[in-house]
C-alpha positions as CSV (number, residue, x, y, z in Angstrom):
1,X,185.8,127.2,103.3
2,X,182.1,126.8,101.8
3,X,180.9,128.3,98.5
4,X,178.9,130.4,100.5
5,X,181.1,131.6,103.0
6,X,183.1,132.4,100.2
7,X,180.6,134.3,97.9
8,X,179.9,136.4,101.5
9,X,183.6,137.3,101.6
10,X,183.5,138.2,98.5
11,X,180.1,140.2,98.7
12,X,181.0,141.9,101.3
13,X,184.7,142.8,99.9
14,X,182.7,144.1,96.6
15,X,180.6,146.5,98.9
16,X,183.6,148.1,100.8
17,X,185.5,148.6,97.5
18,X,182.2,150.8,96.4
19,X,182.6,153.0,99.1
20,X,186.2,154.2,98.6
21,X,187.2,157.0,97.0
22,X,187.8,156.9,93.2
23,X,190.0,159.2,92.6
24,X,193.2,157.2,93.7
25,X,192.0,153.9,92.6
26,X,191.0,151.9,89.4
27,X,187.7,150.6,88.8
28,X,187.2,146.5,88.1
29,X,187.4,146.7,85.0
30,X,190.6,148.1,84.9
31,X,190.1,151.5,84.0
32,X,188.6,154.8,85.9
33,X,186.7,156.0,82.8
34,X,183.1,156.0,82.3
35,X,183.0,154.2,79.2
36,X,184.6,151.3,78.8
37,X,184.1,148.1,75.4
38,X,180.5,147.1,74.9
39,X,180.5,143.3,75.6
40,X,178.0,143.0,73.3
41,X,179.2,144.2,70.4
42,X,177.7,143.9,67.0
43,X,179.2,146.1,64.1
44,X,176.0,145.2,62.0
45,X,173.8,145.6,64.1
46,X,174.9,149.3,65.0
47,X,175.1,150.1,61.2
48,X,171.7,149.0,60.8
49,X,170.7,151.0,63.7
50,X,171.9,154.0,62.7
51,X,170.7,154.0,59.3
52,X,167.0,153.3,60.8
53,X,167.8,156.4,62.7
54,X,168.3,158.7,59.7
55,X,166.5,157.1,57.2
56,X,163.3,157.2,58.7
57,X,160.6,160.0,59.3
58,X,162.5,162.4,61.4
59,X,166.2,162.3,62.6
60,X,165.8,159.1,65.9
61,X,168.7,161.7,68.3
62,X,168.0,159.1,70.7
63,X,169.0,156.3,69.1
64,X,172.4,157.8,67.4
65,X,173.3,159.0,71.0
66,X,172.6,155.7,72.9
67,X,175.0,153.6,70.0
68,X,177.7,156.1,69.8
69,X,178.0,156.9,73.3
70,X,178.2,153.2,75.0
71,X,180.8,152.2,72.5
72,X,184.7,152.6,73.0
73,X,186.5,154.9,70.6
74,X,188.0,151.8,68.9
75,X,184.7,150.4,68.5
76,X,183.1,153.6,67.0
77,X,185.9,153.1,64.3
78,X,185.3,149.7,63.6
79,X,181.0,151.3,62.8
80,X,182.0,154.4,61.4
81,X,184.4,151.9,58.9
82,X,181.6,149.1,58.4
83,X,179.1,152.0,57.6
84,X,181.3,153.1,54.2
85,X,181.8,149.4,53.0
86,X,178.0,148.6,53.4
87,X,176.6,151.8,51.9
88,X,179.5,153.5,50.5
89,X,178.6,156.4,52.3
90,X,180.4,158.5,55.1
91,X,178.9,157.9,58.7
92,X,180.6,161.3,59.7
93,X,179.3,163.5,56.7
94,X,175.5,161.7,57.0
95,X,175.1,162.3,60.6
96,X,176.7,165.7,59.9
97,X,173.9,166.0,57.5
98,X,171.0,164.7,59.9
99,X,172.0,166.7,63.3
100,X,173.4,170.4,64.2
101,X,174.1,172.5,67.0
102,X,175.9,170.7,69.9
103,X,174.7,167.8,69.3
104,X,175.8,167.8,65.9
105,X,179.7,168.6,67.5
106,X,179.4,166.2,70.1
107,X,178.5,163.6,67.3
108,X,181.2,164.6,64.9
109,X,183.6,164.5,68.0
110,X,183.0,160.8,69.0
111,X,183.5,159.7,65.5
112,X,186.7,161.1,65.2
113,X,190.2,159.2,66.0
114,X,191.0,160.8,69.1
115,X,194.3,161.8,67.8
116,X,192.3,163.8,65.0
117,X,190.4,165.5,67.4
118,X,193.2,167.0,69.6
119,X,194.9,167.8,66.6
120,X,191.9,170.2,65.7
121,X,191.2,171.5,69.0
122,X,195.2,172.2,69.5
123,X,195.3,174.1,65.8
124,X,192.1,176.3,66.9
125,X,193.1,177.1,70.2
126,X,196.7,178.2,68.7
127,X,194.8,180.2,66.1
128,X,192.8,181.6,68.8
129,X,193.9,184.5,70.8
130,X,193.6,184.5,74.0
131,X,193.2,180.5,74.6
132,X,196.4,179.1,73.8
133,X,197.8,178.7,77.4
134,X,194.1,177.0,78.4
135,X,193.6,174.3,75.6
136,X,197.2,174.1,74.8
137,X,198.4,173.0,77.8
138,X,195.8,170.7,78.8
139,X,196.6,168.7,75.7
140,X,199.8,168.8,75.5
141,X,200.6,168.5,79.5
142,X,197.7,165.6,80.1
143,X,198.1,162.9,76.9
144,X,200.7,160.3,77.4
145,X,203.2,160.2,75.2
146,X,202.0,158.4,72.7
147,X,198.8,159.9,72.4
148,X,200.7,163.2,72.5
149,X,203.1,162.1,69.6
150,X,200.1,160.8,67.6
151,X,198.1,163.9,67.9
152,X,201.5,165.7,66.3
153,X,201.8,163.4,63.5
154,X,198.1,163.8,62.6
155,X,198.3,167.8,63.1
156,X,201.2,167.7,60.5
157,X,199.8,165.5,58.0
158,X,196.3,167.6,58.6
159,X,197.2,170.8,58.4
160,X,200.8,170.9,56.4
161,X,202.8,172.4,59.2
162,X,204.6,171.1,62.3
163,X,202.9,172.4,65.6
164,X,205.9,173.6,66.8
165,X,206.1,176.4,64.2
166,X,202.3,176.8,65.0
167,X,203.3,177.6,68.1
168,X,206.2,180.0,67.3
169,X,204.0,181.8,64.9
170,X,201.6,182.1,67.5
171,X,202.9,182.9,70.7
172,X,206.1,184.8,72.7
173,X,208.3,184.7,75.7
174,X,207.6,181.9,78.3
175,X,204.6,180.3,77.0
176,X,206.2,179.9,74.0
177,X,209.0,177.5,75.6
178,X,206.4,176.2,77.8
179,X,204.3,174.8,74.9
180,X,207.1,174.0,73.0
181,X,209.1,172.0,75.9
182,X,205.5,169.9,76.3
183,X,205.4,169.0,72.6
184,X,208.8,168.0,73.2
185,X,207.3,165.0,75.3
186,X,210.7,165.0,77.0
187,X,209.2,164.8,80.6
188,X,211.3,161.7,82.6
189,X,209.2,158.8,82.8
190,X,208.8,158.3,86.9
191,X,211.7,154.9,88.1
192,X,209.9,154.1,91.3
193,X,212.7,155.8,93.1
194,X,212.7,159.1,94.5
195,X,215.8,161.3,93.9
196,X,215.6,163.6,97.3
197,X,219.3,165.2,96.3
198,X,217.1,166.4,92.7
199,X,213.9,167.1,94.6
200,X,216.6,169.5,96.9
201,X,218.4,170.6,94.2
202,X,215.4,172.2,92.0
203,X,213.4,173.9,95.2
204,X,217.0,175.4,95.6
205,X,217.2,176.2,92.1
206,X,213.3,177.7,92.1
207,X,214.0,179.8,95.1
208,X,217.0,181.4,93.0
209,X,215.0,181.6,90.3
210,X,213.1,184.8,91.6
211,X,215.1,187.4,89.1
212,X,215.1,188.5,85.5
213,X,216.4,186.1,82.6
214,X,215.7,183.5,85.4
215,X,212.5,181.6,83.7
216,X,214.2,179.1,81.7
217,X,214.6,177.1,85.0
218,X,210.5,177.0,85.6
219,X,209.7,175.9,82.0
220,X,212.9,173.4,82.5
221,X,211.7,171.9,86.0
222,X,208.2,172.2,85.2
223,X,208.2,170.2,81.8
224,X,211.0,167.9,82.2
225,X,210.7,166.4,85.6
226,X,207.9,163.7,86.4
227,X,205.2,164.5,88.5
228,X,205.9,162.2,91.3
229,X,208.9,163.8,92.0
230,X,207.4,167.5,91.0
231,X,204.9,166.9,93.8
232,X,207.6,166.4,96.1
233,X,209.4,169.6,95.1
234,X,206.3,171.5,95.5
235,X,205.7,170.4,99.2
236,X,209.4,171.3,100.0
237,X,209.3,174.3,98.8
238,X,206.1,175.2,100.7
239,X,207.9,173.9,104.1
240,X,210.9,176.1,103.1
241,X,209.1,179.0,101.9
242,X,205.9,178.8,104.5
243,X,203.9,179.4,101.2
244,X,202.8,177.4,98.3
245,X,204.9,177.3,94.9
246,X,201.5,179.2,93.2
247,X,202.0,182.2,95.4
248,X,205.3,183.0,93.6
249,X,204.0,182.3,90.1
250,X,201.4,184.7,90.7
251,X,203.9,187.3,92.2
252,X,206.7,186.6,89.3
253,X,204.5,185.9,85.8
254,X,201.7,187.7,84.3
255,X,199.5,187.2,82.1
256,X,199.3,184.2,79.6
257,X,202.6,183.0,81.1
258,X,201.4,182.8,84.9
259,X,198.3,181.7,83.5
260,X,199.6,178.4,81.8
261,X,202.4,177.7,85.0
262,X,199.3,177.6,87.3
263,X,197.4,175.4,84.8
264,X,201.0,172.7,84.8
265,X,200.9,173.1,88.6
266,X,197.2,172.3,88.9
267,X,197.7,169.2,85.9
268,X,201.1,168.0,88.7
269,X,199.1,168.4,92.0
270,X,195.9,166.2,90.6
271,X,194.7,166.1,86.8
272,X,191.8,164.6,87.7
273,X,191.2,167.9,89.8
274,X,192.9,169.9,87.3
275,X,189.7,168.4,85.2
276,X,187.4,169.0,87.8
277,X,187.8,172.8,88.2
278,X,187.7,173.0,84.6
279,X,184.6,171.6,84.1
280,X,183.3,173.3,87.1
281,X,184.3,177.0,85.3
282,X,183.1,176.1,82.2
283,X,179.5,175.4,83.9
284,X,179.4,178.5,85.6
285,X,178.3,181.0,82.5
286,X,174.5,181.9,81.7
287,X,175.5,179.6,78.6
288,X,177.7,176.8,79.5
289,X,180.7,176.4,77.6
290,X,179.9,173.8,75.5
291,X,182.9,173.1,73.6
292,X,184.9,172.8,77.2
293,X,182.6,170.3,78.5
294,X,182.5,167.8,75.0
295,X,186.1,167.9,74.7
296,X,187.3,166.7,78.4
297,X,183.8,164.6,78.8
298,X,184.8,162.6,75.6
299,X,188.5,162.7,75.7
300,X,189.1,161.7,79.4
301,X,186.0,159.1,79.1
302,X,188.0,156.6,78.8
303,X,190.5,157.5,80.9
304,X,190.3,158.7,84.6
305,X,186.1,160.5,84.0
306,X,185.2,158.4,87.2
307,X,188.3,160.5,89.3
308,X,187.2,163.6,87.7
309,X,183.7,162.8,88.8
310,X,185.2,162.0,92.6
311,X,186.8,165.1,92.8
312,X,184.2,167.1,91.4
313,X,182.1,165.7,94.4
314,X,184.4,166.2,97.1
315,X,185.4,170.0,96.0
316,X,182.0,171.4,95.4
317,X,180.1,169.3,96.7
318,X,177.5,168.8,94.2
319,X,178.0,165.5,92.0
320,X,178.9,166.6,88.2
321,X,175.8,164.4,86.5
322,X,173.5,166.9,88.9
323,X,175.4,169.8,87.7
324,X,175.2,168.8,83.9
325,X,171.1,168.1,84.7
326,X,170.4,171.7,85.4
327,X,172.9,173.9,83.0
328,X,172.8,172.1,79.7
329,X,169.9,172.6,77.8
330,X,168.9,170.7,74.0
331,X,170.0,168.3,72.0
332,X,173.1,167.5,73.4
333,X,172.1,167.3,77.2
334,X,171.4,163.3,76.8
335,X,174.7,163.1,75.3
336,X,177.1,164.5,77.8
337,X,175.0,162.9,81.0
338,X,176.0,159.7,79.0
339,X,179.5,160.3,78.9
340,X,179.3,161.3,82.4
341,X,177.3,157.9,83.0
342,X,175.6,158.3,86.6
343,X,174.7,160.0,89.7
344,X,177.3,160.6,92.9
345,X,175.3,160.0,95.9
């Protein structure tokens, strides 16, 4: 075969794989987030960038959010780190300093480790009432288990006190052992084989589970089995019950309990949907919610942003860069269409 009739192949390979979906699938290089190591790379000349940017006549917004959000979170480190030894100041507390408003957040956010940052966000929304069963679940039902148990160890060094007693302190009844079966991390880690005698045996046990004193076995099933096979249980018990598993968790749980089981279902189903709805709702207020949109755009842009983007697409039919365009306003607009990187046509 030719060099040409090879690079053709190849071409025409490359343009196939750009119309597929995204949501199943990872990108080339390896990863379905947005933002991915800046091949380029120079530690001193982003330092020296940055300090142009605040030194100077007037804060240079522009310049601060093109460095910090087209490098990794490991590479933000390795600036934020090289700032303090060259001018033994603090990058954070300078451009804290420089910027406010959202921007000023959004900033603050990048720069942190990203186990400090769910740490923070966990601890307010558990000091929060009323959000615990929103932000608490999405971080501790969608980091992996290290990050999770990172994000733990940082929230007891930071704040003197173990989240779990945050978390009895904070909240009752079944969202209680909800939250504190996810900071367990004890969910099975999916073999590649499918139990179908378990899958039977917990649709069995969820259909008995429809009394009082019976909720122990939804926080058990819903927290401890892997989502592979929890996907499997949920379309048995739809063939079995001629509804889906939602419908009874809106007819058996109230409140901040039925609120956080449909959350874990959603996260199960699809988490890059799960994402997708979120930042759908939290777009939908005369004032966007701001602090919604920084944490998933930042924390998932590494991770699956481009799935989250797909599904956005194909749910509401409206790509999520558009939707970003027209409800952020200020400062901080450039910044999250940067996380969010580019257009779905």
């Amino acid at each position: 075969m030719s060099v040409t009739s090879r690079k053709t192949r190849s071409s025409l390979t490359q343009e196939i794989l750009s119309h597929l979906g995204l949501a199943s699938k990872t990108a080339a290089w390896g990863t379905l987030g947005t933002l991915r190591t800046f091949l380029s790379f120079s530690v001193d000349k982003d330092v020296q960038r940055l300090l142009r940017a605040i030194a100077g006549q007037g804060v240079d917004r522009g310049s601060i959010v093109d460095v910090l959000t087209n490098r990794s979170r490991e590479q933000r480190q390795l600036i934020s780190r090289a700032f303090q030894e060259r001018t033994q100041q603090d990058l954070l507390k300078s451009l804290q300093a420089a910027l406010s408003g959202n921007l000023e957040r959004i900033v603050m956010a990048l720069l942190q480790p990203a186990a400090q940052f769910d740490a923070e966000e966990l601890r307010t929304a558990l000091k929060n009432s009323g959000s615990a069963e929103d932000v608490a679940v999405e971080i501790l039902a969608t980091r992996s288990p290290a990050q999770l148990q990172e994000c733990l160890m940082v929230y007891k060094h930071n704040f003197q006190v173990e989240a779990e007693e945050d978390i009895k302190c904070e909240t009752s009844g079944i969202l209680q052992e909800l939250l504190l079966a996810l900071a367990m991390g004890a969910r099975e880690s999916y073999s590649g084989i499918i139990d179908y005698n378990l899958v039977e045996q917990d649709v069995q046990a969820l259909k008995q589970a429809e009394g009082p004193s019976t909720e122990g076995t939804w926080v058990l099933i819903f927290t401890q089995r892997n989502p592979e096979h929890l996907v499997r249980v949920f379309d048995l018990y739809q063939r079995y019950t001629g509804h889906e598993l939602e419908k009874t968790v809106h007819h058996l749980f109230h409140g901040d309990a039925q609120a956080a089981l449909l959350s874990l279902a959603s996260v199960i189903r699809s988490t890059p949907l799960y994402f997708a709805d979120k930042l759908h709702q939290a777009l939908q207020d005369i004032k966007p919610n701001y602090q919604v949109l920084m944490r998933i755009l930042i924390s998932r842009s590494e991770t699956d942003l481009l799935s989250i983007r797909a599904e956005f697409k194909k749910k509401f039919g409206k790509s999520l860069y558009s939707s970003l365009q027209e409800a952020v306003k200020g400062d901080c607009r450039s910044a999250l269409l940067a996380l969010c990187r580019a257009e779905d046509i």
